[in-house]
C-alpha positions as CSV (number, residue, x, y, z in Angstrom):
1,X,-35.0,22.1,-28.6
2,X,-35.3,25.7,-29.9
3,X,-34.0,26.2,-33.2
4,X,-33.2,29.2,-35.3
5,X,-35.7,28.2,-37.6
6,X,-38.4,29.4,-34.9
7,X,-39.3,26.2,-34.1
8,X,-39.2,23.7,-31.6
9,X,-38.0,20.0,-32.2
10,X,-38.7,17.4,-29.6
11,X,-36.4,14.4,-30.2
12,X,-37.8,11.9,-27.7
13,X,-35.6,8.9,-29.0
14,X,-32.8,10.7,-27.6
15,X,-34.1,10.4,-24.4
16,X,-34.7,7.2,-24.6
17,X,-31.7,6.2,-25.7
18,X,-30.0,8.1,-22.5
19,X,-32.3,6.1,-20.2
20,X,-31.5,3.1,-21.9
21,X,-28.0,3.9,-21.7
22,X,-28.1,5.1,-18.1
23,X,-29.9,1.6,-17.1
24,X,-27.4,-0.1,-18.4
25,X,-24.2,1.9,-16.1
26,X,-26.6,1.4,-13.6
27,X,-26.8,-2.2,-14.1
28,X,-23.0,-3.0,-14.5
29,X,-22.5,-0.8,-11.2
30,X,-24.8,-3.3,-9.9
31,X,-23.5,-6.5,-10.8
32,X,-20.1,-4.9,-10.0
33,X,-21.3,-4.4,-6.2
34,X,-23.2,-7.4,-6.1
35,X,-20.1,-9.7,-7.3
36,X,-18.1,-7.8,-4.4
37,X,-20.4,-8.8,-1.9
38,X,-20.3,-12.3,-3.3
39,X,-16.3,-12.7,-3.3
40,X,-16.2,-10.9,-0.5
41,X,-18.8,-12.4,2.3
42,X,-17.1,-16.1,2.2
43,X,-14.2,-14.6,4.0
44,X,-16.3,-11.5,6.0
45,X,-16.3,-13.7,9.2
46,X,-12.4,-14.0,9.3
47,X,-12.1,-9.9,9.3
48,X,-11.5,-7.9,12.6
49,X,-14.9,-6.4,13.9
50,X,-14.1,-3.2,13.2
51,X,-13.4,-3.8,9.3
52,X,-16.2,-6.0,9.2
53,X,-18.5,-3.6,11.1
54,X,-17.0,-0.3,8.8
55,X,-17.2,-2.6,5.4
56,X,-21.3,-3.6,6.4
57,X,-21.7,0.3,7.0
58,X,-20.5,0.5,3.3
59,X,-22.2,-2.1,2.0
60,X,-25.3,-1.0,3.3
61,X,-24.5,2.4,1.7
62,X,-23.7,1.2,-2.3
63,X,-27.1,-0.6,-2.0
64,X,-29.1,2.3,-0.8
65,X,-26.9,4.4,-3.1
66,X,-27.9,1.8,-5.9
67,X,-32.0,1.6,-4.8
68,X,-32.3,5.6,-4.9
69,X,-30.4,5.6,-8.5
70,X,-32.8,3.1,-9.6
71,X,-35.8,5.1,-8.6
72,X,-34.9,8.4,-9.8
73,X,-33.8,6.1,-13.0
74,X,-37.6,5.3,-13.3
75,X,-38.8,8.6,-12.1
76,X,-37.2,10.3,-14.8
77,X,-38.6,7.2,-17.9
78,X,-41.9,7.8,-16.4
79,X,-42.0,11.9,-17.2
80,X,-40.3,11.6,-19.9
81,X,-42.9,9.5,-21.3
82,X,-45.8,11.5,-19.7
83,X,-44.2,14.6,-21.6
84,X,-44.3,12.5,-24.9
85,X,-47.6,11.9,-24.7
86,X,-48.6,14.7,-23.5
87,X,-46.3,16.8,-26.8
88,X,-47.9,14.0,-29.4
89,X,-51.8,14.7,-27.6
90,X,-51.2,18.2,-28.1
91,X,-49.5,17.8,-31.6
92,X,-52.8,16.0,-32.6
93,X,-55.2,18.4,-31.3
94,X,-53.1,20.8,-33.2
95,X,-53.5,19.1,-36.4
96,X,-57.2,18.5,-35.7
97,X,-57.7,22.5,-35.4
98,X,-56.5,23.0,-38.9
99,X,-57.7,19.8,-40.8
């Protein structure tokens, strides 16, 4: 981040800490979903076609809604983790030019 001092100060642990913390609602959201399912598929075969057809069509769409969060969830770690090295390569190099 920019700073009136002229310079630029990368906090990467703050990052981290909002992936960490962003896995983790992604997780509960999960488990939330998941634990639906689970109560609700012992009594699925009881429901009308039409609920159970529009609840599967929902179902299908938490998970796929749940897979693509995960995988822009590690999309994002990865680059920001390729832009860490990347700042602490060029921070070295850097130092190496004036030591």
């Amino acid at each position: 981040m920019a700073t009136d001092d002229g310079y630029m100060h990368v906090e990467f642990e703050s990052l981290a800490q909002l992936f960490t913390d962003l896995g983790s609602i992604h997780d509960a959201g999960n488990t939330t979903v998941e634990n639906l399912e689970q109560a609700l598929s012992t009594n699925l075969s009881q429901w009308s076609s039409d609920a159970r057809d529009y609840y599967n069509s929902v179902s299908a769409s938490w998970l796929n809604t749940f897979a693509t969060m995960a995988q822009q969830l590690a999309a994002a770690k990865a680059l920001v983790s390729d832009a860490q090295d990347l700042y602490v390569t060029a921070e070295n190099r850097n130092v190496g030019i004036w030591g």
